[in-house]
C-alpha positions in Angstrom: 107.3 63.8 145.1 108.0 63.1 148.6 107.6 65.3 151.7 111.1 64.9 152.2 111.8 66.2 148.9 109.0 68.9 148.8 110.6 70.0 152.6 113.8 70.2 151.3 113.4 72.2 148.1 110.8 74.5 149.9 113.5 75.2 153.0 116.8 75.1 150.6 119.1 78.6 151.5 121.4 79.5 148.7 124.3 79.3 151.1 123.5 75.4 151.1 124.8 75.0 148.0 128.3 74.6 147.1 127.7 76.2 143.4 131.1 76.3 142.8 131.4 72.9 142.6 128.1 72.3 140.6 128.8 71.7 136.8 127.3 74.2 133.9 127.1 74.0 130.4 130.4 76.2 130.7 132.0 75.6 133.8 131.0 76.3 137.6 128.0 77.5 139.4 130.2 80.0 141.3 128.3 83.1 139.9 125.0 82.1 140.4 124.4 83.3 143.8 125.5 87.0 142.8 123.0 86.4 139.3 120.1 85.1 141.5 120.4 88.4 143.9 119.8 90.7 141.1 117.0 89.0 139.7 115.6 88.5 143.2 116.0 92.6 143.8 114.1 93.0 140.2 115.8 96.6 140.0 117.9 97.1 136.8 116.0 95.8 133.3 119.8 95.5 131.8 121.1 93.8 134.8 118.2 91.6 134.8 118.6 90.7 131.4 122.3 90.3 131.7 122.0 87.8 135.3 119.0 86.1 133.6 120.9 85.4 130.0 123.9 84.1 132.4 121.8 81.6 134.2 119.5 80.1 131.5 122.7 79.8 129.3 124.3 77.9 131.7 121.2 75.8 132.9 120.4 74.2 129.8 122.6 74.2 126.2 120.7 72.0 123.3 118.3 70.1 126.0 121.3 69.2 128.2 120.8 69.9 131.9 123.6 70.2 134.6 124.0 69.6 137.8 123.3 73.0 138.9 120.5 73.1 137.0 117.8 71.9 139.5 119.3 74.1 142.5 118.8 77.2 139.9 115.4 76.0 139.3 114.2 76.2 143.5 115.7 79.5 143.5 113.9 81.0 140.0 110.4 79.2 141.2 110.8 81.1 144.2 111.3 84.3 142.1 109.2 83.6 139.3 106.6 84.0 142.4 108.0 87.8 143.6 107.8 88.3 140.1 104.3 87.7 139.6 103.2 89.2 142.6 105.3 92.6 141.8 104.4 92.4 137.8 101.7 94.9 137.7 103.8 97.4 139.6 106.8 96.9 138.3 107.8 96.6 134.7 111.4 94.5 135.5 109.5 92.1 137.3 107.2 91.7 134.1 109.2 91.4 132.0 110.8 88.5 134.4 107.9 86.6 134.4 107.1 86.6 130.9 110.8 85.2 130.8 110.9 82.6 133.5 107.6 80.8 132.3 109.5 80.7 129.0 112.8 79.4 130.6 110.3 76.7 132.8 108.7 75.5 130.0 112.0 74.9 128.1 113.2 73.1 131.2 110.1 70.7 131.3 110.5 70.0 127.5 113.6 68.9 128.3 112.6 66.8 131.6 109.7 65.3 129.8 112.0 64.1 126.5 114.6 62.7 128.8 111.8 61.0 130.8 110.2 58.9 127.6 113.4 57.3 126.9 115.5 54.4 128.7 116.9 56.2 131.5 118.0 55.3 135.1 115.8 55.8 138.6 116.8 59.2 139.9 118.9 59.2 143.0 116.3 58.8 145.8 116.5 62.7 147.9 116.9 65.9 146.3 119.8 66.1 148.7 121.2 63.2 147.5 122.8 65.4 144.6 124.9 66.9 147.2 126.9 63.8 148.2 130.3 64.7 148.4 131.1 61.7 145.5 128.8 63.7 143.2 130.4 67.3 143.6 133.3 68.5 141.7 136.7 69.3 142.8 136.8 72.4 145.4 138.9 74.4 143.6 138.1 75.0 139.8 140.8 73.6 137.3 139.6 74.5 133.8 142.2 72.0 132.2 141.0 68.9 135.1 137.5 69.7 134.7 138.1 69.1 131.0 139.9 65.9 131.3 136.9 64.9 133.6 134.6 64.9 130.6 136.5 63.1 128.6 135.8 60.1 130.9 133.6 57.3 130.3 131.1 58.3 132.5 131.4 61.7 133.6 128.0 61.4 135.5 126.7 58.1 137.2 123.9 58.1 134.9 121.0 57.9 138.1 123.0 61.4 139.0 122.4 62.6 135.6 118.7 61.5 135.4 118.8 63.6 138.9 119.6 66.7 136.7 116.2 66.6 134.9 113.4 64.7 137.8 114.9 67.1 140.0 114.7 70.3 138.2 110.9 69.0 137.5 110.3 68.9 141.2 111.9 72.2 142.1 109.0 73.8 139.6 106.4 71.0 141.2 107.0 72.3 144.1 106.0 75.4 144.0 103.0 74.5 141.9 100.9 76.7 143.6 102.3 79.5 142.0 101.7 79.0 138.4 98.0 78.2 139.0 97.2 81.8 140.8 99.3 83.6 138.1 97.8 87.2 137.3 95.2 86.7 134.2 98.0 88.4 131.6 100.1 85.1 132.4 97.4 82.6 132.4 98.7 80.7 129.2 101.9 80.7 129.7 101.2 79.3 133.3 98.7 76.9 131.6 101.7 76.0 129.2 104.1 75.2 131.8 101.7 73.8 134.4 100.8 71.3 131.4 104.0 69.9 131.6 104.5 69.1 135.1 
């Protein structure tokens, strides 16, 4: 990973993303800003559960990743970290963890499978995925978006190989993370840290 790229990730705002113009597996990344809040505030166990299911769902169906995919991943390394710290306090932000180290390792099964076979170089900046060529239409036509995927090539296919390097370096990033987890988390870290 580059410095540029580890700067970027590590400096990223949610506002700097267009989400609603970020493909999921089931439309738009418009929601994922309010989603991200409520795990960030690590409050409500239901609404926790209900932002979390919304996110991973739309992250990754049947080892597919999307483009919003590795801009969800900076923001959940950053509060898979809150999470840890708060975890012995605070029984939402347990539970979180347990869950995110899951969700990571699921994500890095499915960077590491896309990575052994014949794929493209990934576009060369993080930042790169934001190229106004890459990003969907600004406002959201369910029927367009449709007729979009019935294309050829929906993706340029070193944008799609972006989808899964990058969401690997959003989690290598913050590597630091996973390897001061508390000692309840240790092998689920270990699990996930193995596959980076």
């Amino acid at each position: 990973m580059t410095e540029e790229n580890r700067t970027y990730i590590t400096h990223l705002k949610v506002t700097d993303v267009p989400w609603h113009r970020l493909t999921t597996a089931y439309g738009r990344g418009t929601d994922f800003p309010a989603h991200l809040a409520v795990l960030e505030q690590m409050r409500d166990l239901a609404s926790v559960k209900e932002s979390l299911y919304e996110l991973t769902t739309n992250m990754e169906h049947q080892g597919t990743l999307w483009h919003a995919t590795p801009f969800g991943m900076v923001f959940l390394s950053r509060i898979l970290g809150k999470a840890l710290k708060e975890s012995g306090r605070n029984p939402v932000a347990h539970f979180l963890a347990g869950e995110l180290l899951d969700f990571f390792a699921g994500i890095l099964q499915c960077f590491r499978d896309g990575d052994e076979m014949e794929h493209a170089e990934p576009l060369p900046q993080f930042s790169d995925l934001l190229r106004e060529e890459y990003l969907w239409s600004e406002e959201y036509d369910e029927e367009a978006d449709e007729m979009r995927y019935e294309e050829d090539e929906v993706f340029p296919a070193d944008e799609f190989y972006s989808f899964y390097y990058d969401s690997w370096q959003s989690v290598e990033a913050y590597r630091d993370i996973l390897e001061q987890v508390p000692a309840e988390f240790a092998k689920p870290a270990a699990a996930v840290l193995e596959l980076l």
